[in-house]
Biopython code that builds the backbone (N, CA, C, O; Angstrom):
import numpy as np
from Bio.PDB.StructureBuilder import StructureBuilder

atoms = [
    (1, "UNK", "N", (-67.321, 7.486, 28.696)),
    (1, "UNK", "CA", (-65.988, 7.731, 29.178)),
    (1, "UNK", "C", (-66.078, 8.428, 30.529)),
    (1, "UNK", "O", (-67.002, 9.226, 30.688)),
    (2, "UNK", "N", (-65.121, 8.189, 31.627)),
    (2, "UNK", "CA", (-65.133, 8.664, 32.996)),
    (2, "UNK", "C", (-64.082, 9.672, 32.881)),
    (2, "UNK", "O", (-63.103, 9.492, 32.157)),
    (3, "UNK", "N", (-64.310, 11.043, 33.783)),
    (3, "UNK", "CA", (-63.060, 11.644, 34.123)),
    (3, "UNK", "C", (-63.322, 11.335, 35.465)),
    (3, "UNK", "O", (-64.107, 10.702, 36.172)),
    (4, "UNK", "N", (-62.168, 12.171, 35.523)),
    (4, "UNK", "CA", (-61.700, 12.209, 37.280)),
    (4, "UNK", "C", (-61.312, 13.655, 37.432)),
    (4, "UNK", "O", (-60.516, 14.249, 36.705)),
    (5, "UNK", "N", (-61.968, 14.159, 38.468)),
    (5, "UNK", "CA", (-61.074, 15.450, 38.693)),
    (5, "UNK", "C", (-60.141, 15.668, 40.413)),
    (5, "UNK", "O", (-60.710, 15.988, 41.457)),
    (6, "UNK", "N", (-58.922, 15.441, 40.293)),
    (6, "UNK", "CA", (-58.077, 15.406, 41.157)),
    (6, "UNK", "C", (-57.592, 16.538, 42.042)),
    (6, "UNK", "O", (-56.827, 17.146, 41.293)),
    (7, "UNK", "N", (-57.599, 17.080, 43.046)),
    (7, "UNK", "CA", (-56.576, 17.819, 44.010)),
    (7, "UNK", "C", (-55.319, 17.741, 43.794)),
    (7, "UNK", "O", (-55.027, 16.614, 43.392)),
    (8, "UNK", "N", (-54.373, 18.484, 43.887)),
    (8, "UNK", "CA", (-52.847, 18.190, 43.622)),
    (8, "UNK", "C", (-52.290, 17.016, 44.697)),
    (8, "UNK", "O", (-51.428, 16.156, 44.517)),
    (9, "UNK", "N", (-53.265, 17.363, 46.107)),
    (9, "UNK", "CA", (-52.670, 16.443, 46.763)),
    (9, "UNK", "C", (-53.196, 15.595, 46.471)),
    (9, "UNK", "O", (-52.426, 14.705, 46.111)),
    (10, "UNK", "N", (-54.548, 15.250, 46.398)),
    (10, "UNK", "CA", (-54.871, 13.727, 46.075)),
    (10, "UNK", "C", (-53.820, 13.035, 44.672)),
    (10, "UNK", "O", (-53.459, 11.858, 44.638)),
    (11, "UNK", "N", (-53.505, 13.994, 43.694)),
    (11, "UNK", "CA", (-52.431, 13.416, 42.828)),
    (11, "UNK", "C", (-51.251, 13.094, 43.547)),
    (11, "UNK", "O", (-50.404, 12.455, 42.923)),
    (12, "UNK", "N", (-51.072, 13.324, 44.434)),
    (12, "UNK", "CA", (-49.610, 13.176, 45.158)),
    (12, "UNK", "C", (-49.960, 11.981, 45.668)),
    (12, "UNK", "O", (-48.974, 11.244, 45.686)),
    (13, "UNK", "N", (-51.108, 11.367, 46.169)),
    (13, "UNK", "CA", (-51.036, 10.087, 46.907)),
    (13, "UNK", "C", (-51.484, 9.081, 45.644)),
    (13, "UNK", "O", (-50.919, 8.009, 45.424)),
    (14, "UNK", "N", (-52.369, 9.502, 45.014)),
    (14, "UNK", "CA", (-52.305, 8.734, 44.032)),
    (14, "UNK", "C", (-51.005, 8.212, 43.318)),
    (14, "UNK", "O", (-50.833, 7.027, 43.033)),
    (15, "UNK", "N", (-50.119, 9.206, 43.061)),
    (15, "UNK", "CA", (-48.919, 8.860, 42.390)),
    (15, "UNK", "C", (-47.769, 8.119, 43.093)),
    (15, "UNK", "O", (-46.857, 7.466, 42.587)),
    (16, "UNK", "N", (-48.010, 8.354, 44.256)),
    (16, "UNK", "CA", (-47.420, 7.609, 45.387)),
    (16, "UNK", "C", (-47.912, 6.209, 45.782)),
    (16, "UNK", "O", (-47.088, 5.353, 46.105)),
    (17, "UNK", "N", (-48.959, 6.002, 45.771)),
    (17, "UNK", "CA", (-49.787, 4.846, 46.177)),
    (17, "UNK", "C", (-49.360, 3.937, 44.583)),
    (17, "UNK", "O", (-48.709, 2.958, 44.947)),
    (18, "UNK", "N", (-49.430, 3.929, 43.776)),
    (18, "UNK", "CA", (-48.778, 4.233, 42.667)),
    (18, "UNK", "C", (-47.416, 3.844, 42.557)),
    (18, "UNK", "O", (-47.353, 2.635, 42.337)),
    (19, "UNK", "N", (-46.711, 4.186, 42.599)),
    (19, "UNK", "CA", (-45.341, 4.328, 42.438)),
    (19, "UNK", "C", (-45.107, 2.628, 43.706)),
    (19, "UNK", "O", (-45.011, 1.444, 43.383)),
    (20, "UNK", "N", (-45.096, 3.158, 44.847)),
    (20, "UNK", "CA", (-45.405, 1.911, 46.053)),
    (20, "UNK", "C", (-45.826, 0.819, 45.561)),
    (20, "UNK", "O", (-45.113, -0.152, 45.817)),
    (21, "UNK", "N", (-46.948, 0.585, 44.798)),
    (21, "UNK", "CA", (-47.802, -0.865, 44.637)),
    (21, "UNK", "C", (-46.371, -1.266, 43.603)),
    (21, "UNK", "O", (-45.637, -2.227, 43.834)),
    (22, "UNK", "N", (-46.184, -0.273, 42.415)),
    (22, "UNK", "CA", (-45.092, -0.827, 41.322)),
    (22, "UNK", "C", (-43.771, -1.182, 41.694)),
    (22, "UNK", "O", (-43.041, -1.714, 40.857)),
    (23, "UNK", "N", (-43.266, -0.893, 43.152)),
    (23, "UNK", "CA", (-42.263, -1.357, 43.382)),
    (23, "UNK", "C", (-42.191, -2.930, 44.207)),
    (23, "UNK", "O", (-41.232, -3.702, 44.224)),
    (24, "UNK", "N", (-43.357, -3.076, 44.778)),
    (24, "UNK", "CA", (-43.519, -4.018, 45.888)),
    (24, "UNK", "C", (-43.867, -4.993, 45.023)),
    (24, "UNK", "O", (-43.715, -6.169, 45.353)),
    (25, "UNK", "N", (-44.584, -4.516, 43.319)),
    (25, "UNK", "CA", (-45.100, -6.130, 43.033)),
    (25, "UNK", "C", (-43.951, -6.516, 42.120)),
    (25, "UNK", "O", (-44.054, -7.554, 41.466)),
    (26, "UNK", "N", (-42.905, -5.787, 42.028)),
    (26, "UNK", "CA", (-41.651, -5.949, 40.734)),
    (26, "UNK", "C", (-40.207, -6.361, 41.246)),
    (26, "UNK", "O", (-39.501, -5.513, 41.792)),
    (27, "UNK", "N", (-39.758, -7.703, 41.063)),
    (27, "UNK", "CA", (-38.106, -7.319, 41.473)),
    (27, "UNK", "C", (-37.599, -6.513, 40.636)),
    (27, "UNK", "O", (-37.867, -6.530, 39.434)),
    (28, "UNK", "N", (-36.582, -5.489, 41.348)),
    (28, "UNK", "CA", (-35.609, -4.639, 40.838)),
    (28, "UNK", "C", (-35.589, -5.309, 39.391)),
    (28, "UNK", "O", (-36.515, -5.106, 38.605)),
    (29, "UNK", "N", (-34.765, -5.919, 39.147)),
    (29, "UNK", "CA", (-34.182, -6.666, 37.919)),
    (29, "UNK", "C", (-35.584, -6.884, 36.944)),
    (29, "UNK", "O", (-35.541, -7.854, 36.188)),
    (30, "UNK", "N", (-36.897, -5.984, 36.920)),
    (30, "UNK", "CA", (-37.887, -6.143, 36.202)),
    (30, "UNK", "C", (-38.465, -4.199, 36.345)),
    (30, "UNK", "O", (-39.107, -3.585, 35.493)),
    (31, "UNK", "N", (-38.100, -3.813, 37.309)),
    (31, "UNK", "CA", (-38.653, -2.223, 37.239)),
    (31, "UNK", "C", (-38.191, -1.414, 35.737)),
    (31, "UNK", "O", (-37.062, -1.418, 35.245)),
    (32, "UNK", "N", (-38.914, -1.015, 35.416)),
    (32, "UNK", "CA", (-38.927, -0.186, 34.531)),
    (32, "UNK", "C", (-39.195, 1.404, 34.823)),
    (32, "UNK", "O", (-40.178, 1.556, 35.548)),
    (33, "UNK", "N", (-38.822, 2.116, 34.594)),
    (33, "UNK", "CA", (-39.123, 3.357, 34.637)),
    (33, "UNK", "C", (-40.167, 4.194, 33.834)),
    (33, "UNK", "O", (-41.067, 4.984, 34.119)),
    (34, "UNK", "N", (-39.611, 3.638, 32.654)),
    (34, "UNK", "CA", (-40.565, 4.210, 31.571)),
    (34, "UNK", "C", (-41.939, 3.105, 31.986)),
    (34, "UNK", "O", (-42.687, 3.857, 32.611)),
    (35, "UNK", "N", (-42.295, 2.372, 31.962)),
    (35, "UNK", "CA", (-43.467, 1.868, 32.265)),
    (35, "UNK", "C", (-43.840, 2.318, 33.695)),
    (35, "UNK", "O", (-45.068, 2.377, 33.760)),
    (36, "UNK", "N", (-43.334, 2.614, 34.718)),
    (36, "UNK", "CA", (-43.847, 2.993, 35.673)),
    (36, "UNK", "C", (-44.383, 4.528, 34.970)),
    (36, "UNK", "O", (-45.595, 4.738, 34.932)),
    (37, "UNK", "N", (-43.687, 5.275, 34.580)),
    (37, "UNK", "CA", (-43.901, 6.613, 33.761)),
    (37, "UNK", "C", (-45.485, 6.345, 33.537)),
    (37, "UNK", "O", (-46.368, 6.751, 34.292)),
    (38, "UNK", "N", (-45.698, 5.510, 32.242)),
    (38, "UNK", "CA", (-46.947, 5.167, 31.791)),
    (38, "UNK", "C", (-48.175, 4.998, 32.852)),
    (38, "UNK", "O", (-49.253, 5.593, 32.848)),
    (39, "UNK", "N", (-47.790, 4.210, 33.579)),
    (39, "UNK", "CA", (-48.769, 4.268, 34.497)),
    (39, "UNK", "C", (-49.046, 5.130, 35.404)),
    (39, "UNK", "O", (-50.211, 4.988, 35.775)),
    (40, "UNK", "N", (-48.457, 6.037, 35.978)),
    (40, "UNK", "CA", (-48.743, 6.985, 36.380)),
    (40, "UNK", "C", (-49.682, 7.978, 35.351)),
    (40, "UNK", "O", (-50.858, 8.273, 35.567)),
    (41, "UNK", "N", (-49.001, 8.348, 34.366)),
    (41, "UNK", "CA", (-49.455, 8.861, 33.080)),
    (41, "UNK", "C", (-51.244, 8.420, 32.592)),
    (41, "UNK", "O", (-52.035, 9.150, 31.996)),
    (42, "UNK", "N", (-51.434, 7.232, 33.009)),
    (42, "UNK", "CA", (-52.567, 6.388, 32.578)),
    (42, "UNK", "C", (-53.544, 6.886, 33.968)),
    (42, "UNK", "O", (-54.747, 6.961, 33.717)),
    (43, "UNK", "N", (-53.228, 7.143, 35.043)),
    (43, "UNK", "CA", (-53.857, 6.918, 36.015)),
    (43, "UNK", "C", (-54.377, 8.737, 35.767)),
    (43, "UNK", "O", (-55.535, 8.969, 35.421)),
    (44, "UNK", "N", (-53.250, 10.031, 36.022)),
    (44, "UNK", "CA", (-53.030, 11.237, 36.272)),
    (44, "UNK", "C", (-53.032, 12.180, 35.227)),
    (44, "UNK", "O", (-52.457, 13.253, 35.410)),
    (45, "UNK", "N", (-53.905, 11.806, 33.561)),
    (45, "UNK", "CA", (-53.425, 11.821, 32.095)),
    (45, "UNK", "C", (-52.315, 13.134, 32.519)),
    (45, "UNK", "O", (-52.671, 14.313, 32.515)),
    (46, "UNK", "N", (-50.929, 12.675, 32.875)),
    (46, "UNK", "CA", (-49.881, 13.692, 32.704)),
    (46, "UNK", "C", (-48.482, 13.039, 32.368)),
    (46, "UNK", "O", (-48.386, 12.020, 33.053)),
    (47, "UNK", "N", (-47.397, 13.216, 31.612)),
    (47, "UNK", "CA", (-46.684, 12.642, 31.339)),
    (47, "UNK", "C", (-45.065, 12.877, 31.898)),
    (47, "UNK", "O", (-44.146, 13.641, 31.605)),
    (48, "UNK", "N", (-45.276, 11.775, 32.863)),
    (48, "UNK", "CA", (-43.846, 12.461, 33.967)),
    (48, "UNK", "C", (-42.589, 11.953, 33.552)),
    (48, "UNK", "O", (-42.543, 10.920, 32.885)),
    (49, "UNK", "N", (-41.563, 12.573, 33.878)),
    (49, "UNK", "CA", (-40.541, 12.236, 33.010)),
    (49, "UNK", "C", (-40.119, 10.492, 33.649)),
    (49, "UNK", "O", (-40.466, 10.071, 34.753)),
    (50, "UNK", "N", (-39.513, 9.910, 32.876)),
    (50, "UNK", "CA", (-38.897, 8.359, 33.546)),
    (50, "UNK", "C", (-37.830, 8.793, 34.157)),
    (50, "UNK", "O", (-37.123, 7.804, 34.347)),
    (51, "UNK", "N", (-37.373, 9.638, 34.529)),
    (51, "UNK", "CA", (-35.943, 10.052, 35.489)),
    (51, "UNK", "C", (-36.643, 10.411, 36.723)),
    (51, "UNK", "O", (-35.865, 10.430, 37.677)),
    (52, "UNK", "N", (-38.081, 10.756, 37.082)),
    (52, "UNK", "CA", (-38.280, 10.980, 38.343)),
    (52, "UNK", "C", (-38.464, 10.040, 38.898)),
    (52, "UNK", "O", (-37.932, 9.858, 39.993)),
    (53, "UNK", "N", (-39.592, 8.775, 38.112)),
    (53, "UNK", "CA", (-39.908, 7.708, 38.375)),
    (53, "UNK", "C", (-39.025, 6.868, 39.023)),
    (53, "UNK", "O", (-39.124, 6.327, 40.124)),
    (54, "UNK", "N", (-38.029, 6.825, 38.084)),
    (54, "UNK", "CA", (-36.457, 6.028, 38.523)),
    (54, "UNK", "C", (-35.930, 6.919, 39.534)),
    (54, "UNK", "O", (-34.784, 6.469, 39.551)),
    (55, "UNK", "N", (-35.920, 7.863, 40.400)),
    (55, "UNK", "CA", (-35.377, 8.846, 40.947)),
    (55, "UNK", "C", (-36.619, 7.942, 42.539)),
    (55, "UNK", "O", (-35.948, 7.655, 43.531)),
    (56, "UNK", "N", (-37.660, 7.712, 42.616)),
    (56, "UNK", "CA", (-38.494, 7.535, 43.667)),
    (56, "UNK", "C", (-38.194, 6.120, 43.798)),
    (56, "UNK", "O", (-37.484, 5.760, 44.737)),
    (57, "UNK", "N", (-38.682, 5.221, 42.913)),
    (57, "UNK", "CA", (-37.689, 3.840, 42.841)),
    (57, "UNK", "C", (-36.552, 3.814, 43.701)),
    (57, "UNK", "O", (-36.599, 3.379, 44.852)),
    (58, "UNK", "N", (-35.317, 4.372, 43.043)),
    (58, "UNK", "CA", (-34.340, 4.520, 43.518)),
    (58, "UNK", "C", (-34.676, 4.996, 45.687)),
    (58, "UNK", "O", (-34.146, 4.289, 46.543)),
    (59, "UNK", "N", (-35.340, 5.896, 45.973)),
    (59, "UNK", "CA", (-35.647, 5.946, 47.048)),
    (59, "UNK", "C", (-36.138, 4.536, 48.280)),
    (59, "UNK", "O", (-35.668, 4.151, 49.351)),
    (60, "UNK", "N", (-37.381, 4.081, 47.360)),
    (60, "UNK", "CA", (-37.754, 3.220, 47.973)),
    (60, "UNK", "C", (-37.029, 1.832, 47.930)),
    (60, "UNK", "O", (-37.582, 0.909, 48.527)),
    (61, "UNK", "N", (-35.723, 1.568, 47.217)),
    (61, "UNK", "CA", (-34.995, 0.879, 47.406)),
    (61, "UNK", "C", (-33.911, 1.382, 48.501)),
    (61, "UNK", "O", (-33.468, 0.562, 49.305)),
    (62, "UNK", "N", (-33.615, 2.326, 48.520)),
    (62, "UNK", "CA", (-32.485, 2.959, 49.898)),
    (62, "UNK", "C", (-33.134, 2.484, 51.012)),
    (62, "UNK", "O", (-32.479, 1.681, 51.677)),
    (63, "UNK", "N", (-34.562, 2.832, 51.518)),
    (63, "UNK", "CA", (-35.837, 2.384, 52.179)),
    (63, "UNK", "C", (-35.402, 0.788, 52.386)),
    (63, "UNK", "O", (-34.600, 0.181, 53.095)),
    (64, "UNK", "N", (-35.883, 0.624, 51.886)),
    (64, "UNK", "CA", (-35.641, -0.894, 51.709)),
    (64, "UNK", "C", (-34.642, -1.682, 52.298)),
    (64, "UNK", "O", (-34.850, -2.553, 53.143)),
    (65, "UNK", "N", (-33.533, -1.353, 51.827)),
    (65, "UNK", "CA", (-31.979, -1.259, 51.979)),
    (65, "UNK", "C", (-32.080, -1.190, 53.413)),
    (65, "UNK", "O", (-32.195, -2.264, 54.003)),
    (66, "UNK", "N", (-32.054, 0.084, 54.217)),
    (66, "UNK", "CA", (-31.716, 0.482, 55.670)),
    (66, "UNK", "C", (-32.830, -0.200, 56.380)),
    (66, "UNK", "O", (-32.572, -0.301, 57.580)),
    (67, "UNK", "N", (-33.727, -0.590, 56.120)),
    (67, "UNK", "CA", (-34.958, -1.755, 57.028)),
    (67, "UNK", "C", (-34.061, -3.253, 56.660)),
    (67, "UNK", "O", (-33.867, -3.869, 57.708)),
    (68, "UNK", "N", (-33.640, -3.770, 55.775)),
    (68, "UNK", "CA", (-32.814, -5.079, 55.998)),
    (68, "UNK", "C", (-31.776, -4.531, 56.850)),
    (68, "UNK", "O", (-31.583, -5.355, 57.744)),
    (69, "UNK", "N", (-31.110, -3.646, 56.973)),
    (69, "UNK", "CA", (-29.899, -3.556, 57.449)),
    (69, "UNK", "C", (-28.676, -3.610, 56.729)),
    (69, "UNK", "O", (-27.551, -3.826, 57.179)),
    (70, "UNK", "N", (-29.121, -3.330, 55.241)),
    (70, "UNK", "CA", (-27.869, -3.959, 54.141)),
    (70, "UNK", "C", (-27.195, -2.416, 53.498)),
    (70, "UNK", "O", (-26.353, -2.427, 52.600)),
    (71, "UNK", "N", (-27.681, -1.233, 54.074)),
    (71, "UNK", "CA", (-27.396, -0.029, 53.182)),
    (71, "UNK", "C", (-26.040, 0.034, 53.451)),
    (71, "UNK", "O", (-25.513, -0.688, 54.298)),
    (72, "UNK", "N", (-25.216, 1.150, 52.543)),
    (72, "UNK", "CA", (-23.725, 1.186, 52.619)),
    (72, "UNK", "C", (-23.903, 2.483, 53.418)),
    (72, "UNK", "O", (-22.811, 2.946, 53.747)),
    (73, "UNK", "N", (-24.795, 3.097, 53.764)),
    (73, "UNK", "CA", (-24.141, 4.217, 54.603)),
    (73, "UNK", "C", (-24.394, 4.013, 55.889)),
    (73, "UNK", "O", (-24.016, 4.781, 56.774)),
    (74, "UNK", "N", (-25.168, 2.779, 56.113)),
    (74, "UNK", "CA", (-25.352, 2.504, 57.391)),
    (74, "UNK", "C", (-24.160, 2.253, 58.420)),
    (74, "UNK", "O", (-24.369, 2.008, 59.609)),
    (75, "UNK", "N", (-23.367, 2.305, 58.066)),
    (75, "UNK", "CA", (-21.532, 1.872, 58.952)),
    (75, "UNK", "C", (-21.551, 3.464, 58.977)),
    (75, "UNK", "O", (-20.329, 3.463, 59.128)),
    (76, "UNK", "N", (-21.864, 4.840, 58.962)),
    (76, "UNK", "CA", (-21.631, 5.970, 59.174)),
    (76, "UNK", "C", (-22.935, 7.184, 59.448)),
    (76, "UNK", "O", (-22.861, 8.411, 59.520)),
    (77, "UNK", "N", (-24.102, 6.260, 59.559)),
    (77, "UNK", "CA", (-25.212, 7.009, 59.606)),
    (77, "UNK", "C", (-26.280, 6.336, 60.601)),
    (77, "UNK", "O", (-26.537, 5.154, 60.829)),
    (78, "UNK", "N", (-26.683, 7.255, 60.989)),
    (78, "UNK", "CA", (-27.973, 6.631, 62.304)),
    (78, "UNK", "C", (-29.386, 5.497, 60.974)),
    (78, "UNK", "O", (-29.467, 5.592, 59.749)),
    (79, "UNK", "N", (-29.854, 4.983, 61.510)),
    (79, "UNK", "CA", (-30.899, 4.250, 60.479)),
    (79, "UNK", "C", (-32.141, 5.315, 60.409)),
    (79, "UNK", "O", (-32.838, 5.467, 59.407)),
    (80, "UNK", "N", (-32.322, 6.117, 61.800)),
    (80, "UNK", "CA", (-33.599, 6.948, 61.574)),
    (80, "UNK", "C", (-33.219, 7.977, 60.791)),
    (80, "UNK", "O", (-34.182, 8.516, 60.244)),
    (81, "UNK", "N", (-31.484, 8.759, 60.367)),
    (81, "UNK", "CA", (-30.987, 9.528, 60.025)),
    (81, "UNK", "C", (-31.422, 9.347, 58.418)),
    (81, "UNK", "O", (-31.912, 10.227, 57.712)),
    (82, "UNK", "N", (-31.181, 8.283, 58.118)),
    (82, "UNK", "CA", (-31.109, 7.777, 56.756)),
    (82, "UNK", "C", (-32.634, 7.365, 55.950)),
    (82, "UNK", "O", (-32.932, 7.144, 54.777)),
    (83, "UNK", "N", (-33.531, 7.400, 57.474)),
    (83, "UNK", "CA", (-34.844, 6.855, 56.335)),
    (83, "UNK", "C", (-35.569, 8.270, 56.368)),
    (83, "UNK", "O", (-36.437, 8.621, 55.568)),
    (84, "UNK", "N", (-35.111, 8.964, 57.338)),
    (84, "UNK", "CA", (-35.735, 10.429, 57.281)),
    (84, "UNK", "C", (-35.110, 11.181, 55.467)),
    (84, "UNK", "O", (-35.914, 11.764, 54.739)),
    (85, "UNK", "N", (-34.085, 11.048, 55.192)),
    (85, "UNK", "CA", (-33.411, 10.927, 54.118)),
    (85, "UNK", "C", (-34.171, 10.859, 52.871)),
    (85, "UNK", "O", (-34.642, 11.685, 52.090)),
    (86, "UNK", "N", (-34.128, 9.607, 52.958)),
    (86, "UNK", "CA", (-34.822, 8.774, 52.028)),
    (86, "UNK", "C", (-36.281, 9.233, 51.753)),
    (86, "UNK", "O", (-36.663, 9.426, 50.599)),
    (87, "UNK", "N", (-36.809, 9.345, 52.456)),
    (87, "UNK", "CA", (-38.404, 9.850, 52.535)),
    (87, "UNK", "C", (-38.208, 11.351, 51.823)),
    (87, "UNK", "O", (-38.860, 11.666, 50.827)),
    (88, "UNK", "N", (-37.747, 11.771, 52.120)),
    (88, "UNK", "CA", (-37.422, 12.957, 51.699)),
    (88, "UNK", "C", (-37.001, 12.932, 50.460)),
    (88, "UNK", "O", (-37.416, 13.861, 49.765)),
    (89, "UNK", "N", (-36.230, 12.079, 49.900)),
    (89, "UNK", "CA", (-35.871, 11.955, 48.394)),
    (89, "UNK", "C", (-37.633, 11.268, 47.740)),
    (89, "UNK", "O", (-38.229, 11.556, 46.703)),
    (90, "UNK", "N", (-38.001, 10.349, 48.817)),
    (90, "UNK", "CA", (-39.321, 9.924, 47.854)),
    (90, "UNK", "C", (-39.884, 10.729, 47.496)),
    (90, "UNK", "O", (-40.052, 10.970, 46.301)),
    (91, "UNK", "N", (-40.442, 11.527, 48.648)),
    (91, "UNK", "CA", (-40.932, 12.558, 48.456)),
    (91, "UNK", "C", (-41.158, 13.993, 47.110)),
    (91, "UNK", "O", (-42.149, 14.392, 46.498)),
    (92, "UNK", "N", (-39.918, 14.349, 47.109)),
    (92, "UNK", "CA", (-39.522, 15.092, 46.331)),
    (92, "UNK", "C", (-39.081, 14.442, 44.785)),
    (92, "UNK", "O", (-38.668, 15.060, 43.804)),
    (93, "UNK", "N", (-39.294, 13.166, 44.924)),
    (93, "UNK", "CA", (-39.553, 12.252, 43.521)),
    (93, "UNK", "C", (-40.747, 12.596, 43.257)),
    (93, "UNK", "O", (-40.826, 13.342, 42.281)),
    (94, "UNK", "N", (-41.867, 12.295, 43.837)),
    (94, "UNK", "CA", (-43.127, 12.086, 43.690)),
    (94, "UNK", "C", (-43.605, 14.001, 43.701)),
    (94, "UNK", "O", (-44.330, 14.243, 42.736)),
    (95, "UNK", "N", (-43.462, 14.635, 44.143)),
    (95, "UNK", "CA", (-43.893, 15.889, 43.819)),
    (95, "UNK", "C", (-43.300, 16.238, 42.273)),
    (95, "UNK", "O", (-43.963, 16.989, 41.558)),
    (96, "UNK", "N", (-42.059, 15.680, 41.797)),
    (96, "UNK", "CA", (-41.151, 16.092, 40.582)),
    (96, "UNK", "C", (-42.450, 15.445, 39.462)),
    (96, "UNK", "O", (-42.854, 15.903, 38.393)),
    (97, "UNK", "N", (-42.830, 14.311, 40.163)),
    (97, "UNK", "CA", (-43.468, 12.897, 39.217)),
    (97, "UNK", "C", (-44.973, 13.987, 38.805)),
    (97, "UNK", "O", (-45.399, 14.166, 37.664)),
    (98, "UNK", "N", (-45.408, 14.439, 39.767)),
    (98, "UNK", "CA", (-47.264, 15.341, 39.202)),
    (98, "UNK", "C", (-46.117, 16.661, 39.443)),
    (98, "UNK", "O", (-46.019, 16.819, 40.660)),
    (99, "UNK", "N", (-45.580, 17.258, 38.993)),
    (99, "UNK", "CA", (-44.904, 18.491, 38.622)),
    (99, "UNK", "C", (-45.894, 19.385, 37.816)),
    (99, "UNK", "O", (-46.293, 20.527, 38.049)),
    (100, "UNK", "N", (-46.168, 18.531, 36.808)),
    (100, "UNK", "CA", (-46.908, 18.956, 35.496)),
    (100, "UNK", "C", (-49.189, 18.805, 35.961)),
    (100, "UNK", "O", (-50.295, 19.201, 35.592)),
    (101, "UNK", "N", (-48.791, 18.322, 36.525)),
    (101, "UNK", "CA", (-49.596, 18.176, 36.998)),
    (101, "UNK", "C", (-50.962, 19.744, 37.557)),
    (101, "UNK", "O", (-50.669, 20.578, 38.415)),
    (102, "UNK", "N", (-51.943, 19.731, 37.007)),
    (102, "UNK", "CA", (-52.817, 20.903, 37.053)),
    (102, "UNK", "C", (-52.870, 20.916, 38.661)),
    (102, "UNK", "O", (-52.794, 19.832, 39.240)),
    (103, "UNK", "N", (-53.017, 22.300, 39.525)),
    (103, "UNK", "CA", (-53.378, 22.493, 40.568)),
    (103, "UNK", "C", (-54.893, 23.034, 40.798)),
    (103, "UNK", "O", (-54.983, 24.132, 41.346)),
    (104, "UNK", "N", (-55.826, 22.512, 40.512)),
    (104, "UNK", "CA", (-57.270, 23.089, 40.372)),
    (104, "UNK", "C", (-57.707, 23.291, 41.334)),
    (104, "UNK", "O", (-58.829, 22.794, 41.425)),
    (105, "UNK", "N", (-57.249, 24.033, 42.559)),
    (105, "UNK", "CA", (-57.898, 24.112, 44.067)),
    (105, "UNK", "C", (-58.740, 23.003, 44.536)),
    (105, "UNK", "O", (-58.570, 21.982, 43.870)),
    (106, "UNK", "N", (-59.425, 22.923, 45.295)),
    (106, "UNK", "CA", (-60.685, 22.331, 46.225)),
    (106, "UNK", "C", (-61.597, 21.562, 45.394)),
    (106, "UNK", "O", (-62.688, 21.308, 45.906)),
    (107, "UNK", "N", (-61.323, 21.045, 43.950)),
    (107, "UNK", "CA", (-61.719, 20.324, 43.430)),
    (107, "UNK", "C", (-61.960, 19.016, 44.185)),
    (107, "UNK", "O", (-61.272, 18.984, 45.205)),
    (108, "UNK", "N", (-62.983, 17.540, 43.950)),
    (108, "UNK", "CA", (-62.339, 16.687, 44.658)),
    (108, "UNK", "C", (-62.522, 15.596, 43.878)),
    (108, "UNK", "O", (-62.697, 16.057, 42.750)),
    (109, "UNK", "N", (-62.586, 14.391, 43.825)),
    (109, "UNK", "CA", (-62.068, 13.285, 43.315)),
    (109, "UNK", "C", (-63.584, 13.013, 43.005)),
    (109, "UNK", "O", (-64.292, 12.724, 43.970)),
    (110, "UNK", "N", (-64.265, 13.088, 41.516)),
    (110, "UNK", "CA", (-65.535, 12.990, 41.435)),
    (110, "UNK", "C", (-65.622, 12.247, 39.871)),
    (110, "UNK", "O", (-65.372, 12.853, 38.829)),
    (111, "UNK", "N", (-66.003, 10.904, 39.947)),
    (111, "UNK", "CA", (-66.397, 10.688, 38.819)),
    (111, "UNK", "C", (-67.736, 10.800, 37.901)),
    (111, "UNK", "O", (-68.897, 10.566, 38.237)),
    (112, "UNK", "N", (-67.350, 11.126, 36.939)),
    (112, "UNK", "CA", (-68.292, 11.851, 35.979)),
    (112, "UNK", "C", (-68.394, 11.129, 35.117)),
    (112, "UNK", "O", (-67.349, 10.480, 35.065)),
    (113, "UNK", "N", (-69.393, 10.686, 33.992)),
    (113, "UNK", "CA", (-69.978, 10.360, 32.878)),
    (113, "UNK", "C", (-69.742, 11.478, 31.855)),
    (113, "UNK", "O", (-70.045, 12.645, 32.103)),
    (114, "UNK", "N", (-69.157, 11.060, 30.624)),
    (114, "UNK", "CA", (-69.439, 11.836, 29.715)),
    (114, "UNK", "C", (-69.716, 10.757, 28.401)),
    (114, "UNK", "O", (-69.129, 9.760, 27.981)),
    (115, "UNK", "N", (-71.246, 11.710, 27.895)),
    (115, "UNK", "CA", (-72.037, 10.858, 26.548)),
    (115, "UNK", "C", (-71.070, 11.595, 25.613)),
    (115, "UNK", "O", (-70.675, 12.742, 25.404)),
    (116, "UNK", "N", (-70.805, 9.733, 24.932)),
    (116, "UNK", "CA", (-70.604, 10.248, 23.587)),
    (116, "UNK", "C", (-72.086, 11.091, 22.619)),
    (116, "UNK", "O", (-73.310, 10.998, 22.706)),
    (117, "UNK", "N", (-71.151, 11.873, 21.757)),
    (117, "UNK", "CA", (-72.546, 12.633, 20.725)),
    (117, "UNK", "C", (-72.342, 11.448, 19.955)),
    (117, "UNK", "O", (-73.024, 11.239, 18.952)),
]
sb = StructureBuilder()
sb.init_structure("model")
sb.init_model(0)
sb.init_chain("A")
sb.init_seg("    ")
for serial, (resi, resn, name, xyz) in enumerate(atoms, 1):
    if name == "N":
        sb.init_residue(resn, " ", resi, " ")
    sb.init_atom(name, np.array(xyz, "f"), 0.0, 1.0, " ", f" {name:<3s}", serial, name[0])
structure = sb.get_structure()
């Protein structure tokens, strides 16, 4: 069996890098939350709630949105106004998402072997 031992930030890009691949390979009308949950969960063994998941989702669709040109606040908001925004909601999705998440200092991303007895 492999561990991994993670940085908080390296969990942050992980969960992000993460979160990104699950939106780009899914139409909306197939995202799940709770399965995005899982996988994060599978990757970070931590179990993030499906409201943040759906909460960063939700971001990278606003994202999305104001790069077509199709957002509704765009008739009252600058586009750089709005993705600065947005990033900022990802953001603060994805910190909510490794919340639970251990902060083990200067640890770094090292895989290890462990024998079964």
């Amino acid at each position: 069996m492999y561990t991994y031992h993670f940085t908080k930030r390296q969990a942050e890009t992980a969960a992000r890098a993460t979160i990104v691949n699950y939106y780009e390979r899914y139409p909306n009308e197939w995202q799940d939350e709770e399965k995005l949950a899982f996988d994060v969960s599978a990757l970070l063994g931590i179990r993030p709630e499906p409201n943040y998941t759906a909460a960063a989702l939700q971001a990278l669709d606003d994202l999305r949105k104001v790069e077509n040109g199709t957002h509704m606040d765009l008739e009252s908001a600058e586009a750089e106004d709005l993705v600065e925004q947005f990033e900022g909601d990802l953001l603060t999705a994805i910190r909510d998402v490794i919340s639970t998440f251990p902060d083990l200092g200067q640890q770094v991303f090292i895989p290890t072997m462990e024998l079964a007895a």
